[in-house]
Backbone as a chain_set.jsonl record, in Angstrom:
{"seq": "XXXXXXXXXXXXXXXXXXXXXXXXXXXXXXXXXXXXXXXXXXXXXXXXXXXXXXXXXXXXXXXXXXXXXXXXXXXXXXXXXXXXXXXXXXXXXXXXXXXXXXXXXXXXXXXXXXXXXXXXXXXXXXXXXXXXXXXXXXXXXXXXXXXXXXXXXXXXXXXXXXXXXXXXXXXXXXXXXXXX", "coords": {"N": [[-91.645, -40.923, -40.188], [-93.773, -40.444, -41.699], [-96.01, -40.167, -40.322], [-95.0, -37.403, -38.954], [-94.911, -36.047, -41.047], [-98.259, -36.067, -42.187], [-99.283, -34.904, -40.466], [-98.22, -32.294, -40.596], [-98.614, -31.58, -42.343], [-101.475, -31.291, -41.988], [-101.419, -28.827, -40.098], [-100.284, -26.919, -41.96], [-102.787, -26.697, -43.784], [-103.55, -24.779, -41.896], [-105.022, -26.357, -39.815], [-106.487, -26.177, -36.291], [-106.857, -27.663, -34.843], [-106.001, -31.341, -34.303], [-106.358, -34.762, -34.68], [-104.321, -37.836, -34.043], [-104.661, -40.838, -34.825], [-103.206, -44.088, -34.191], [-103.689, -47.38, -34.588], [-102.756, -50.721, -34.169], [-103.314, -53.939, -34.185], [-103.107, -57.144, -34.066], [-104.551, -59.507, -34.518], [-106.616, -58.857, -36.158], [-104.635, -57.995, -38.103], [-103.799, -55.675, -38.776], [-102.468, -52.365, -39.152], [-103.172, -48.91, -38.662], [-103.617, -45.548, -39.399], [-104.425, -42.916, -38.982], [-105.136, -39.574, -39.386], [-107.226, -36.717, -38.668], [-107.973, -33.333, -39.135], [-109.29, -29.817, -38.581], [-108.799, -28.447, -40.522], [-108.396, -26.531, -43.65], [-109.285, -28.148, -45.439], [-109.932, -29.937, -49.065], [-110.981, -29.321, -52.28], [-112.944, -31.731, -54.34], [-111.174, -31.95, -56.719], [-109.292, -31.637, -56.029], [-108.432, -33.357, -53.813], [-108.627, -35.437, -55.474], [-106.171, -35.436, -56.935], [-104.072, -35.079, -55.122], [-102.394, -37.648, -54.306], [-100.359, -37.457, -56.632], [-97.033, -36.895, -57.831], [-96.808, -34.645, -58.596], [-98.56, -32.757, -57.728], [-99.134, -30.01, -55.39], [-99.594, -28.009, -53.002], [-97.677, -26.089, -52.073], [-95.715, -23.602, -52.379], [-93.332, -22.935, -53.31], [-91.593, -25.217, -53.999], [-92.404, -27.289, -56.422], [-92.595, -30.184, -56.373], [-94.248, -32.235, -54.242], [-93.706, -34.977, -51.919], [-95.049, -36.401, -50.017], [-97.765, -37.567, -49.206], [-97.915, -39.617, -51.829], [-95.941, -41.651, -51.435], [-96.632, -42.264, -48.581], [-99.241, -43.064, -50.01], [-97.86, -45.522, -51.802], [-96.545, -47.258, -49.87], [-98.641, -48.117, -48.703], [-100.204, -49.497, -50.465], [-98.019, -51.662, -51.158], [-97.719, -52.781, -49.282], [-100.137, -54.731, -48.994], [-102.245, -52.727, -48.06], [-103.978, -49.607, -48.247], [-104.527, -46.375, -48.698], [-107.029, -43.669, -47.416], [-108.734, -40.936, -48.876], [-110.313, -38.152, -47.089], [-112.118, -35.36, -47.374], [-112.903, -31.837, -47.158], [-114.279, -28.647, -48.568], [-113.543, -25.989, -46.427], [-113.623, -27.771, -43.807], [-112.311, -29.634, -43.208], [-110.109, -32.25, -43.607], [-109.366, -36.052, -43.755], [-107.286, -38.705, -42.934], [-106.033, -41.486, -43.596], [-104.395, -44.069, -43.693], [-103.66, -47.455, -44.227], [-102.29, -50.281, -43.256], [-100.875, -53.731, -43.522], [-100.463, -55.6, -40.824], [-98.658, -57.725, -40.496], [-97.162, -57.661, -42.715], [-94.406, -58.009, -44.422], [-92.384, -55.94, -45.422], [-93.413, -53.993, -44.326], [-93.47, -50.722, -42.796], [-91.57, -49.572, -39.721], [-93.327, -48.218, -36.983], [-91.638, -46.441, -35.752], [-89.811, -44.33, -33.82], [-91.977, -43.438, -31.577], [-92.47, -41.982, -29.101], [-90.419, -40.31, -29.55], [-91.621, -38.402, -31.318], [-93.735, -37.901, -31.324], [-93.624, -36.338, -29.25], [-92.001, -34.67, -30.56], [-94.041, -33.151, -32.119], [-95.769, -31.8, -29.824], [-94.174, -30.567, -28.452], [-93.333, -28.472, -30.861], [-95.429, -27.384, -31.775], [-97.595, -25.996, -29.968], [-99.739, -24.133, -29.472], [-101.471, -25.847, -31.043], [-103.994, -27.984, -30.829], [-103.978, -30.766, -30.052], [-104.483, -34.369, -29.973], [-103.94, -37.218, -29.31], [-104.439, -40.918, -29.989], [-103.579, -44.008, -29.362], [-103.527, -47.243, -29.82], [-103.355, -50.323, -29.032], [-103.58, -53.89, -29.773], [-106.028, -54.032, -27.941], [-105.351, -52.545, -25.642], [-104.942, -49.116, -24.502], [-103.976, -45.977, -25.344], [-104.139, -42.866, -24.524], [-103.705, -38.675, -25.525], [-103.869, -35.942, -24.89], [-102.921, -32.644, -25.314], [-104.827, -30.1, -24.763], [-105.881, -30.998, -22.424], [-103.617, -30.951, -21.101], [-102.063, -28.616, -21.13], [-104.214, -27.001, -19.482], [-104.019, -28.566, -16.79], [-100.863, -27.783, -16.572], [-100.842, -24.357, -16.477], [-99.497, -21.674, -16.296], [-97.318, -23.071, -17.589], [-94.851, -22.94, -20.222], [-95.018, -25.301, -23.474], [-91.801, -25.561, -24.224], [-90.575, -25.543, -21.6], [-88.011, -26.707, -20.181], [-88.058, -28.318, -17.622], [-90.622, -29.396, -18.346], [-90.53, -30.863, -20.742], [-89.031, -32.605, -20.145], [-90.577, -34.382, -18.359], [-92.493, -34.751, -20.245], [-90.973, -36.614, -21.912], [-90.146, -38.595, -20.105], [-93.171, -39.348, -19.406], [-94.46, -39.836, -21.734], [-92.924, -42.622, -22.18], [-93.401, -44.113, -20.076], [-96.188, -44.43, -20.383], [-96.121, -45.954, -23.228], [-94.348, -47.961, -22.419], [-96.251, -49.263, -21.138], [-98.329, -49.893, -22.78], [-97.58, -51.29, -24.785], [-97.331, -53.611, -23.328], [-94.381, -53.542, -21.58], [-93.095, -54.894, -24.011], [-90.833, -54.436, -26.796], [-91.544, -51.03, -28.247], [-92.363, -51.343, -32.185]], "CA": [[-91.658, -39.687, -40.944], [-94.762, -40.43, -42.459], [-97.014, -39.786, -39.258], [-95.204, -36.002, -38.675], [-95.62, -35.355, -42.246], [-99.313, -35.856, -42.349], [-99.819, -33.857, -39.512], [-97.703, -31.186, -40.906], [-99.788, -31.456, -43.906], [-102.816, -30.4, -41.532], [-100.972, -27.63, -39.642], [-100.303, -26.202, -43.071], [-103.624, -26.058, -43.939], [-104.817, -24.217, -41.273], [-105.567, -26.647, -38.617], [-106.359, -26.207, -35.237], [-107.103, -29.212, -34.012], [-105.52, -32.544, -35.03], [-106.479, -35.884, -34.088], [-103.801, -38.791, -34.807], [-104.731, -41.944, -34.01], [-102.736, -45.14, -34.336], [-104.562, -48.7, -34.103], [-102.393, -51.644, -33.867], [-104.455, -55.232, -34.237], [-102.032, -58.155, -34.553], [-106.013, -60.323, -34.462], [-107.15, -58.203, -37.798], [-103.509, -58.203, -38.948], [-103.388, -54.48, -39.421], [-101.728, -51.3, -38.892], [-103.632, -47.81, -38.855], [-102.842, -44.196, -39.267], [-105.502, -42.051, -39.2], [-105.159, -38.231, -38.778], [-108.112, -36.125, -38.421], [-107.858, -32.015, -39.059], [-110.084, -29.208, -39.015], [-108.558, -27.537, -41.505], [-109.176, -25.962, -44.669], [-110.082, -28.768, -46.487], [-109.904, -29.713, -50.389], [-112.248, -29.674, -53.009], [-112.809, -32.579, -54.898], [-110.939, -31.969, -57.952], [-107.765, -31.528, -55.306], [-108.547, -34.412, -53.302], [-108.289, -37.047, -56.252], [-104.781, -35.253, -57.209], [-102.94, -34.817, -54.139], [-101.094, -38.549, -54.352], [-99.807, -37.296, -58.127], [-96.096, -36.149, -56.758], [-96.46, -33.489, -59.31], [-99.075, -31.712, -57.717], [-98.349, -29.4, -54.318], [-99.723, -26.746, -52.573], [-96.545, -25.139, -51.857], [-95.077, -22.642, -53.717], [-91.48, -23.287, -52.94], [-91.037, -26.56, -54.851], [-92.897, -27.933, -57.39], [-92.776, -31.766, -56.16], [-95.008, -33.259, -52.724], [-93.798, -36.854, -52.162], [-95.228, -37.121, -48.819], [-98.893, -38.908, -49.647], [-97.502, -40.045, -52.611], [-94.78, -42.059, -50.768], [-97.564, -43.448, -48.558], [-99.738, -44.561, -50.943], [-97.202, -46.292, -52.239], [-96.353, -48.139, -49.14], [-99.52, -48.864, -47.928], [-99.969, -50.537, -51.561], [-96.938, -52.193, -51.519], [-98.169, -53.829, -48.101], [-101.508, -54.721, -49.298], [-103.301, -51.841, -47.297], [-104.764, -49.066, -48.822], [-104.776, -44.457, -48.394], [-107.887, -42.85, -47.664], [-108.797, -39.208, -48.365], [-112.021, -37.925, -47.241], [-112.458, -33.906, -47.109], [-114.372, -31.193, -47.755], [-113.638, -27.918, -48.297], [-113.926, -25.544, -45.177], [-114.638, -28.392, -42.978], [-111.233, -30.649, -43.065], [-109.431, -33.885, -43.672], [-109.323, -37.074, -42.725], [-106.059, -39.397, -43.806], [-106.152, -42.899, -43.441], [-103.137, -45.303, -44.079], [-103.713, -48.905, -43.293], [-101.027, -51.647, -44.126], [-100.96, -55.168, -43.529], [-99.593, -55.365, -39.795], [-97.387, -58.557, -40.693], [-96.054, -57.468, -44.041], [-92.254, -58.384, -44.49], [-92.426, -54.383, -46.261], [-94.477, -52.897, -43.526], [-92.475, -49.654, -42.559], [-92.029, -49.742, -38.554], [-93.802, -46.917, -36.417], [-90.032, -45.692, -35.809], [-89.523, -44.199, -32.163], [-93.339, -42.792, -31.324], [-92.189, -40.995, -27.98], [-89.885, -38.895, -29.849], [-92.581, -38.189, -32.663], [-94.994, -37.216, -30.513], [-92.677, -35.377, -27.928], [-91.862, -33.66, -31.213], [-95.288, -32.569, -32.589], [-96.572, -31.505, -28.994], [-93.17, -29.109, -28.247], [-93.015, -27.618, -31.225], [-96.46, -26.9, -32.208], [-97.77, -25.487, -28.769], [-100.866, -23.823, -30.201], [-102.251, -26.813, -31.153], [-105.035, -28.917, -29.939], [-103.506, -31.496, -30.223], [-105.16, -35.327, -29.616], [-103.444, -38.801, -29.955], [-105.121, -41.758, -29.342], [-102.962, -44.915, -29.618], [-104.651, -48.804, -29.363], [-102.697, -52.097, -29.421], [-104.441, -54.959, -29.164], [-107.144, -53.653, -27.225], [-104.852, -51.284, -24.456], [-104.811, -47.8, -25.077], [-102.996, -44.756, -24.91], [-104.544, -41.428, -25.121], [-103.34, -37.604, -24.704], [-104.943, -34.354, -25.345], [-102.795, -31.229, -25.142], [-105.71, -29.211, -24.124], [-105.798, -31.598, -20.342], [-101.889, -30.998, -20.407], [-102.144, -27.357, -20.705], [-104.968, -27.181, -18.366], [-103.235, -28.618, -15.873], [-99.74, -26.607, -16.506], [-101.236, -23.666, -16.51], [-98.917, -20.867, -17.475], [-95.927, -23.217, -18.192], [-94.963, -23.341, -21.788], [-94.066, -26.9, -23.658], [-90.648, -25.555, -24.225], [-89.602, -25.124, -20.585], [-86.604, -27.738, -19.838], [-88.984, -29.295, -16.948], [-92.173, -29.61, -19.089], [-89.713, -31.421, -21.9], [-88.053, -34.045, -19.456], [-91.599, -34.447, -17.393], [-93.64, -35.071, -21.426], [-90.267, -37.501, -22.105], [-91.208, -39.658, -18.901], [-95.047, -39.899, -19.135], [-94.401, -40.804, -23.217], [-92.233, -43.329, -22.316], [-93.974, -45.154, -19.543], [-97.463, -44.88, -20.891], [-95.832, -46.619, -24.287], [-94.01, -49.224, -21.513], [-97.743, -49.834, -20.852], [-99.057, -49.793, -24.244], [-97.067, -52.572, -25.128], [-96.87, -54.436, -21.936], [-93.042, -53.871, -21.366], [-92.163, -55.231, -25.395], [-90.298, -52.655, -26.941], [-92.08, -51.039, -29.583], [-91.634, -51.354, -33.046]], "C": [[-93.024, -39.442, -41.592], [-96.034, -39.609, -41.548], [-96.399, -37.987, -39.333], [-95.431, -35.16, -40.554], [-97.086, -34.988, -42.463], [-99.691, -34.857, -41.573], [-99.049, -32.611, -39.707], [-98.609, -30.416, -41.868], [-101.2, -30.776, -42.912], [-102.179, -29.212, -40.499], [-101.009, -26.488, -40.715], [-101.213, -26.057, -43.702], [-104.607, -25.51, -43.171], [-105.309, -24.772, -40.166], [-105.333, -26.205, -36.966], [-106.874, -26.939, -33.898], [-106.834, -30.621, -34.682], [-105.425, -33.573, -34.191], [-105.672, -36.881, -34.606], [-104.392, -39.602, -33.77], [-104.282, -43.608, -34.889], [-103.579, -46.495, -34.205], [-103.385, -49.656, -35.067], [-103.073, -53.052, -33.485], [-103.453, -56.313, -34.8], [-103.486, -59.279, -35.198], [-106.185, -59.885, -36.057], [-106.057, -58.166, -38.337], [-103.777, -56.769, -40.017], [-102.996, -53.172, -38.564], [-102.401, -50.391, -39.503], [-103.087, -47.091, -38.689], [-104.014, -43.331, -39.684], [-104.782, -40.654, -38.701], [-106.783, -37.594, -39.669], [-107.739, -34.429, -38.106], [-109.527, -30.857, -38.766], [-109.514, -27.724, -40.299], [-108.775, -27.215, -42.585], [-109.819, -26.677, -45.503], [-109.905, -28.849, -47.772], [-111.13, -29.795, -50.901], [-111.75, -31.14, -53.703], [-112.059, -33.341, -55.585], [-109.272, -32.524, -57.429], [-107.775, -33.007, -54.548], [-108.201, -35.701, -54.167], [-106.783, -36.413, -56.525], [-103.878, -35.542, -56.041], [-101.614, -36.35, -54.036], [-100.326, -38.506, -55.695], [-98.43, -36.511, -57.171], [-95.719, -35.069, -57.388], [-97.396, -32.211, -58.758], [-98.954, -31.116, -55.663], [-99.067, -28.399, -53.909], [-98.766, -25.896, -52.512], [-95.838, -24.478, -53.088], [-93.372, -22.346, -53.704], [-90.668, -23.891, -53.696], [-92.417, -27.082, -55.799], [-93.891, -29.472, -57.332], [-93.531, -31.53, -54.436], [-94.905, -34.335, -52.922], [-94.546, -37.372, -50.977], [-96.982, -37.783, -48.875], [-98.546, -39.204, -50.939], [-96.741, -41.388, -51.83], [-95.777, -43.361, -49.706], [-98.248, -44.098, -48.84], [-99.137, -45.203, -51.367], [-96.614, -47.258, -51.144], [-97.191, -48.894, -48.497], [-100.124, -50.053, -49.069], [-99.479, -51.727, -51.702], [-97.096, -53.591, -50.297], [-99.449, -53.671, -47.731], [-102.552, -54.472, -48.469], [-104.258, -50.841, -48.366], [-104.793, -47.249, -48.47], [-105.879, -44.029, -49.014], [-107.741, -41.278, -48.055], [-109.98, -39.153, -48.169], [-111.797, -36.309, -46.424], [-113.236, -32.76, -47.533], [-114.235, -29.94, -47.453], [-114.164, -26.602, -47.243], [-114.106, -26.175, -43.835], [-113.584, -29.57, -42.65], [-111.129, -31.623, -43.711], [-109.206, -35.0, -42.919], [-108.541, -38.244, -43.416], [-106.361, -40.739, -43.139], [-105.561, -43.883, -44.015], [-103.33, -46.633, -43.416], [-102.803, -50.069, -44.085], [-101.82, -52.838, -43.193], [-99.994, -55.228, -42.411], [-98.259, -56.564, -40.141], [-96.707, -58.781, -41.994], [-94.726, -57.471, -44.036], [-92.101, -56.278, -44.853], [-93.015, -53.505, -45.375], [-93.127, -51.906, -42.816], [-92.948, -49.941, -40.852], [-92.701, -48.665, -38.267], [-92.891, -46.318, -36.4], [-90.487, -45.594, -33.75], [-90.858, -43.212, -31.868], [-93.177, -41.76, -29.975], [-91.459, -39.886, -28.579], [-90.463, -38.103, -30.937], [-93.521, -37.612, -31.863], [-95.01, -36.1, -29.637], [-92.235, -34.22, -29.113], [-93.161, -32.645, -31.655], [-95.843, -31.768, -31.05], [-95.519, -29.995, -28.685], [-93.183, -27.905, -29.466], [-94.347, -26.917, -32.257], [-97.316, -26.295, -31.012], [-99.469, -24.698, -28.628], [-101.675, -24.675, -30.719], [-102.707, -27.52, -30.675], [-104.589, -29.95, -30.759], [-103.619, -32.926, -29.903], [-104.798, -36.767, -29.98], [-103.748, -39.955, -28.771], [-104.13, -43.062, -30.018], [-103.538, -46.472, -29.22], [-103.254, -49.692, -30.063], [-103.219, -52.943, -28.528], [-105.354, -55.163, -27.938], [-106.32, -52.937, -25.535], [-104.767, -50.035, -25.628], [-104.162, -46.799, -24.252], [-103.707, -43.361, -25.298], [-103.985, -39.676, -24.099], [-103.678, -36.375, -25.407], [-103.682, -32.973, -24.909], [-103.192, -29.927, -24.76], [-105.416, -29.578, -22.907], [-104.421, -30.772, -20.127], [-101.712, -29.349, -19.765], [-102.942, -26.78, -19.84], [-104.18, -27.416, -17.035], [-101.99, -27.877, -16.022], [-99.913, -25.526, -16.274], [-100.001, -22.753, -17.981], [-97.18, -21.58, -18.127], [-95.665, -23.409, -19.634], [-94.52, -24.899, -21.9], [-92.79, -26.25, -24.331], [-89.932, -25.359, -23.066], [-88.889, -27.189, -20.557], [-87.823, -28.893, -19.133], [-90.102, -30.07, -17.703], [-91.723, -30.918, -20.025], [-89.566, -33.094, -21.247], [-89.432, -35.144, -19.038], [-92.665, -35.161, -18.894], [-92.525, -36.492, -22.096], [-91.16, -39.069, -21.607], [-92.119, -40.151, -19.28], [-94.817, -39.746, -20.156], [-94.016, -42.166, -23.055], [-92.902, -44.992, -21.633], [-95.454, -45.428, -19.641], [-96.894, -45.971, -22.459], [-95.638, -48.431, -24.026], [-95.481, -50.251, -21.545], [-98.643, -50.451, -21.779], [-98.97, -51.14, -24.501], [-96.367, -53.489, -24.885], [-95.783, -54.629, -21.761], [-92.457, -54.415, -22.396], [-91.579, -54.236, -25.557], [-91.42, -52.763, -28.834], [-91.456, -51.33, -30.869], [-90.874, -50.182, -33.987]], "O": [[-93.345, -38.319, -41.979], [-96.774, -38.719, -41.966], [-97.243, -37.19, -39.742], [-95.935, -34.112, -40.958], [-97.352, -33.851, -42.853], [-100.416, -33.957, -41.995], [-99.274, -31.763, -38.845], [-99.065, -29.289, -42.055], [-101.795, -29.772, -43.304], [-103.176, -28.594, -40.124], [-101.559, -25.401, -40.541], [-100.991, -25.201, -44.558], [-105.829, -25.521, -43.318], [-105.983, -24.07, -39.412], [-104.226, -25.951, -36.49], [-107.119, -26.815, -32.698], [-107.543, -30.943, -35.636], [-104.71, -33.58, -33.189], [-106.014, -37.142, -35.759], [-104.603, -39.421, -32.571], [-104.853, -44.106, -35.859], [-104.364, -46.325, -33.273], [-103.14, -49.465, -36.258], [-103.363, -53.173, -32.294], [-103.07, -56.257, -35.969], [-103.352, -59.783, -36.314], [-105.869, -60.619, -36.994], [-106.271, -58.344, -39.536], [-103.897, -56.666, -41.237], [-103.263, -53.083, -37.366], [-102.53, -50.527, -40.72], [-102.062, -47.212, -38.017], [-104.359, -43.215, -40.86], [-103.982, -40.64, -37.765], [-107.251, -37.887, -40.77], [-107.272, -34.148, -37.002], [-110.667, -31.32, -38.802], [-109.851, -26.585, -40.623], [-109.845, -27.769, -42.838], [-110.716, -26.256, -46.234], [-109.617, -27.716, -48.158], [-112.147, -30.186, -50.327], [-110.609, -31.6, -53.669], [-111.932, -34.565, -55.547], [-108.452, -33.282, -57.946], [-106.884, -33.771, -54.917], [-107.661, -36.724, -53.745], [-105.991, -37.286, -56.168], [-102.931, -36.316, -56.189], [-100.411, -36.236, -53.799], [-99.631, -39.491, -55.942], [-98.595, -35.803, -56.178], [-94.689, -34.454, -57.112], [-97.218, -31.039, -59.089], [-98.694, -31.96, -54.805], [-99.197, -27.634, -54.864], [-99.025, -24.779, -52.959], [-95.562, -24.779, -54.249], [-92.606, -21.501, -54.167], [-89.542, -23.568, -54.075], [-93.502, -27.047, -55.218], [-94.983, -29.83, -57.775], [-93.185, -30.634, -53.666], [-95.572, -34.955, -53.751], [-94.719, -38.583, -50.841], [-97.016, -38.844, -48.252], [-99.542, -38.714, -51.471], [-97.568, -42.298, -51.801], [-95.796, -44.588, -49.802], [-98.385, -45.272, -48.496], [-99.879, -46.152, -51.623], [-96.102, -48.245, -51.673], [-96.944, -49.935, -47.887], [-100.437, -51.198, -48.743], [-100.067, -52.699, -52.175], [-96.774, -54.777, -50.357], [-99.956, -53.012, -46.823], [-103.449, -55.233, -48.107], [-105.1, -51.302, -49.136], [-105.496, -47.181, -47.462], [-106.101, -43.902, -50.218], [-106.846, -40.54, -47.644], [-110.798, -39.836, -48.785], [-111.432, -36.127, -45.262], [-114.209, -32.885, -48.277], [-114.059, -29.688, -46.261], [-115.346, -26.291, -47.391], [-114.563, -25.562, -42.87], [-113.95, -30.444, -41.864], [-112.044, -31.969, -44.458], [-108.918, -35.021, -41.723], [-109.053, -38.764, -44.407], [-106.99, -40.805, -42.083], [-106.153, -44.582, -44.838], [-103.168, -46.83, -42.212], [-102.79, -50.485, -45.244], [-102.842, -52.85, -42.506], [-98.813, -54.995, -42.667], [-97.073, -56.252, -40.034], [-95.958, -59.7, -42.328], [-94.093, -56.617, -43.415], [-91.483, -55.622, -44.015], [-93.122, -52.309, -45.645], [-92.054, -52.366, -42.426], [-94.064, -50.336, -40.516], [-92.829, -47.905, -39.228], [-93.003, -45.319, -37.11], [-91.057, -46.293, -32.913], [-90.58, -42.019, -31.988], [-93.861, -40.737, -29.964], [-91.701, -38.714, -28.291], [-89.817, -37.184, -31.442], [-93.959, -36.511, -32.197], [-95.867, -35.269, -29.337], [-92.112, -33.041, -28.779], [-93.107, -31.431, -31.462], [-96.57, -30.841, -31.405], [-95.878, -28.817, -28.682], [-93.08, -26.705, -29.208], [-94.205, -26.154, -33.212], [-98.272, -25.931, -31.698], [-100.178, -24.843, -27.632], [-102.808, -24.234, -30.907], [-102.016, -28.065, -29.813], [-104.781, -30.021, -31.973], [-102.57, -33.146, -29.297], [-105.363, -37.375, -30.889], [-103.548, -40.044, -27.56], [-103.974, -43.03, -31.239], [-103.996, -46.607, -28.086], [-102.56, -49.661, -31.078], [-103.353, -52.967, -27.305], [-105.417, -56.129, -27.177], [-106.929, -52.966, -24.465], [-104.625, -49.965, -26.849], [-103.892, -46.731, -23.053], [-103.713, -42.948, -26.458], [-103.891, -39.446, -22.893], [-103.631, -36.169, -26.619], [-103.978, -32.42, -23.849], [-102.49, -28.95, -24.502], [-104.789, -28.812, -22.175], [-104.201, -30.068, -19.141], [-101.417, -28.939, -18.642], [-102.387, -25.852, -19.251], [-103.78, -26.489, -16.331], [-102.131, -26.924, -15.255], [-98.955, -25.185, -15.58], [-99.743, -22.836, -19.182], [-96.283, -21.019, -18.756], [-96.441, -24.169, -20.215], [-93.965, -25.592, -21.048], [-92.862, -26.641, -25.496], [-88.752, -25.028, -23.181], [-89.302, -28.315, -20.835], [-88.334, -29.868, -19.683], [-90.332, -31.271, -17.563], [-92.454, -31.907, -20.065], [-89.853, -34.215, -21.67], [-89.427, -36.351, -19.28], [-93.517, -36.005, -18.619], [-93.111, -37.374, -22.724], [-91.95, -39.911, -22.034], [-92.135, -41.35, -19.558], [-94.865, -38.532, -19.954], [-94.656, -42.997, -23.7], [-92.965, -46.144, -22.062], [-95.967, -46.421, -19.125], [-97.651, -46.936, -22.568], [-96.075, -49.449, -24.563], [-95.675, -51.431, -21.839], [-99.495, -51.315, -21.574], [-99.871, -51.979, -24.485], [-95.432, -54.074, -25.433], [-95.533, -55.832, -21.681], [-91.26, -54.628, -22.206], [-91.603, -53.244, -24.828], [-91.754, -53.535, -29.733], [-90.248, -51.559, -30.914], [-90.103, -50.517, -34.886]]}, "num_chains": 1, "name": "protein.A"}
């Protein structure tokens, strides 16, 4: 939940291009989460607030727990949450835990996280780069649509066909283990 939050967090301000990228290092004994926007960017003043769960862009609710929530876990499993942005010019998030923390939250199910962000954001340049222990996984939304041409990512085929090639590039990822 944490990964489509952040990247919600840069849809909502504006982005149109979002880089996640995962890194997995059992060797360094850590767990990354980087996302990368070009979106609007904070100033300064906003940037040191945003893990306060009192303060929010949205005008809906009051409360934002979602970097709140991860600084507090990446804390808790003696990592650490970057911010680094700048306003007009984007964000750049950076969650790193302690890969063998008893507390370390898992990735959850990454095919259907990813299969979600790519269907239902469609308009977005969209760029996830995934590393464990030196294999990698990378997929661009620009190539995909390129090659598809005019099919949308909501046709049935496109859906089943972005299932698949999640599933067995992941197979690959993490040589036939199952993820975590």
């Amino acid at each position: 939940m944490h990964i489509l939050d952040l990247v919600q967090n840069s849809i909502e301000a504006g982005a149109g291009r979002v880089l996640l990228e995962i890194v997995e290092d059992e060797a360094k004994d850590l767990l990354l989460i980087r996302v990368t926007d070009d979106g609007k960017g904070m100033d300064e003043e906003t940037r040191q607030k945003v893990t306060d769960p009192f303060v929010t862009s949205r005008t809906t609710r009051r409360i934002g727990l979602g970097l709140p929530l991860i600084d507090m876990s990446t804390k808790q499993c003696d990592g650490y949450l970057k911010i680094k942005s700048e306003l007009g010019k984007g964000t750049i998030i950076e969650a790193a835990y302690c890969y063998s923390h008893i507390d370390r939250p898992p990735l959850g199910n990454m095919v259907d996280t990813i299969k979600t962000l790519v269907i239902v954001n469609p308009k977005l340049d969209f760029n996830y780069c995934h590393f464990v222990n030196g294999r990698v996984f990378i997929l661009s939304t620009r190539e995909i649509s390129t090659i598809l041409g005019e099919m949308p990512f909501t046709h049935p085929d496109f859906i089943i066909w972005l299932d698949a090639f999640l599933a067995d590039n992941f197979d690959n990822l993490y040589g036939g283990r199952e993820s975590e």
